[in-house]
matplotlib code that plots the C-alpha trace (Angstrom):
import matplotlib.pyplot as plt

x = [-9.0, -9.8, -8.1, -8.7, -8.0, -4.9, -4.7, -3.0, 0.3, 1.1, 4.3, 2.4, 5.2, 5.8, 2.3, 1.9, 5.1, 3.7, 0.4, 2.3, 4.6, 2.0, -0.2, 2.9, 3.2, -0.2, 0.3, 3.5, 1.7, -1.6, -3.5, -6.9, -9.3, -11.7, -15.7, -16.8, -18.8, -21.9, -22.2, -21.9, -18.5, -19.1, -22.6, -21.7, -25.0, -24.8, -24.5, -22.2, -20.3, -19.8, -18.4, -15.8, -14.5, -14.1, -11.9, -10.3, -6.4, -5.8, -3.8, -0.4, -1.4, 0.9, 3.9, 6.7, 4.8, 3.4, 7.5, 7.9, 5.4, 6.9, 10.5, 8.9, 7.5, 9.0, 6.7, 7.7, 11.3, 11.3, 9.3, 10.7, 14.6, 15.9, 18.3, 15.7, 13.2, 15.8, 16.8, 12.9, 13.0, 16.0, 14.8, 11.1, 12.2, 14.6, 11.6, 9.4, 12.1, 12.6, 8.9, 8.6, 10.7, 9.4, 6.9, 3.8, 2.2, -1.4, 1.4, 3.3, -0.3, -2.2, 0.9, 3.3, 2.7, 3.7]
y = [6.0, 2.4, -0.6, -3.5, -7.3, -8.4, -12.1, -14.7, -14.5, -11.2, -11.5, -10.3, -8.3, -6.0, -6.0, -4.2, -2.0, -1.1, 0.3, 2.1, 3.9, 4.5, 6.1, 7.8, 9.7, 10.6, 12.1, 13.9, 15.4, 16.4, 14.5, 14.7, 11.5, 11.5, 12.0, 8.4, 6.4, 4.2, 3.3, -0.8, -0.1, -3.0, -1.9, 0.4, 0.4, 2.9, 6.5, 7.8, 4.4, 4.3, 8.0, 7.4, 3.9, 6.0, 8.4, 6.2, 5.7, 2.4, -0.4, -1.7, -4.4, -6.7, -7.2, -5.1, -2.2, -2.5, -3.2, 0.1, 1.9, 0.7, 1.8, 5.3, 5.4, 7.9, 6.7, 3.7, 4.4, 6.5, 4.6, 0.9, 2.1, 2.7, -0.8, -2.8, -1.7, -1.9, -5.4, -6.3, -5.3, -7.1, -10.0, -10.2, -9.0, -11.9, -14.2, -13.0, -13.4, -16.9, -17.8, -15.6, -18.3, -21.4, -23.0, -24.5, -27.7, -25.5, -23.6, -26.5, -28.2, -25.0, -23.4, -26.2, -29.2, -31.7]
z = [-6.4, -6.5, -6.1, -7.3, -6.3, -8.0, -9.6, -7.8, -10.0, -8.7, -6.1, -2.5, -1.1, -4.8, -5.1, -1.5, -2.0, -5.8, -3.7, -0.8, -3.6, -6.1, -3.0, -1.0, -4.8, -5.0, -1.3, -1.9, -5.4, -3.8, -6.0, -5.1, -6.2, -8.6, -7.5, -6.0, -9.0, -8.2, -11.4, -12.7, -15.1, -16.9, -18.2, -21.1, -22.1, -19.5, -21.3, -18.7, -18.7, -22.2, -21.5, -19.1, -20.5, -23.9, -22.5, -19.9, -21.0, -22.4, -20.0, -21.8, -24.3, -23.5, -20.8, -23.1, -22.8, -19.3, -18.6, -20.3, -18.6, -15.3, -16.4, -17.0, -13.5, -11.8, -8.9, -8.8, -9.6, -6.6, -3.9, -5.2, -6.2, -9.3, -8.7, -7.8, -11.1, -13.0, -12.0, -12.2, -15.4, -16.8, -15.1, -17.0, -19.9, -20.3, -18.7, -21.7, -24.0, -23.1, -23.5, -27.1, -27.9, -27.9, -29.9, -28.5, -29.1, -30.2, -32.6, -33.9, -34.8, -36.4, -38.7, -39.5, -41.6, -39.1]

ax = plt.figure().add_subplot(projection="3d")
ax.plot(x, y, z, "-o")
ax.set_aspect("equal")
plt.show()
């Protein structure tokens, strides 16, 4: 397993139930953890780095898909509540909506002839 600190824009309280569902699920599935790694991941200069990262899943690109990947969680459908993810989800979805939205200053100056 590993864990690692979240940025300051994730909520404290979902952030700590997200954890406590994602590891109740690994309990109830018998998941065993992977062999400990003393290896610096960020040197993939590293044969065996270069390995793992390779066949490591890719994260969600961008927040639709990490949404979508949290709406396909049973884990966290079950340890969260179906009402509450989907309510999350409606919620940023509409947030990322609204900012998709908009134009920004940077955008207005680089693509239109303003």
């Amino acid at each position: 397993m590993e864990l690692r600190v979240a940025d300051m824009a994730a909520n404290p309280y979902l952030l700590a139930a997200a954890i406590g569902a994602a590891g109740l699920d690994g309990l109830e599935k018998g998941s065993l953890p992977q062999p400990p790694c003393d290896r610096n991941m960020y040197d993939v200069s590293d044969p065996l780095v270069a390995e793992a990262v390779a066949a490591a899943p890719p994260l969600p690109a961008d927040l639709p898909a990490a949404l979508d990947s949290l709406d396909r969680s049973s884990a966290m459908r079950m340890g969260l509540g179906d009402e509450f993810v989907d309510s999350y989800l409606k919620l940023r979805r509409a947030h990322y909506l609204d900012y998709t939205s908009q134009l920004t200053a940077w955008e207005m100056q680089a693509y239109l002839d303003c």
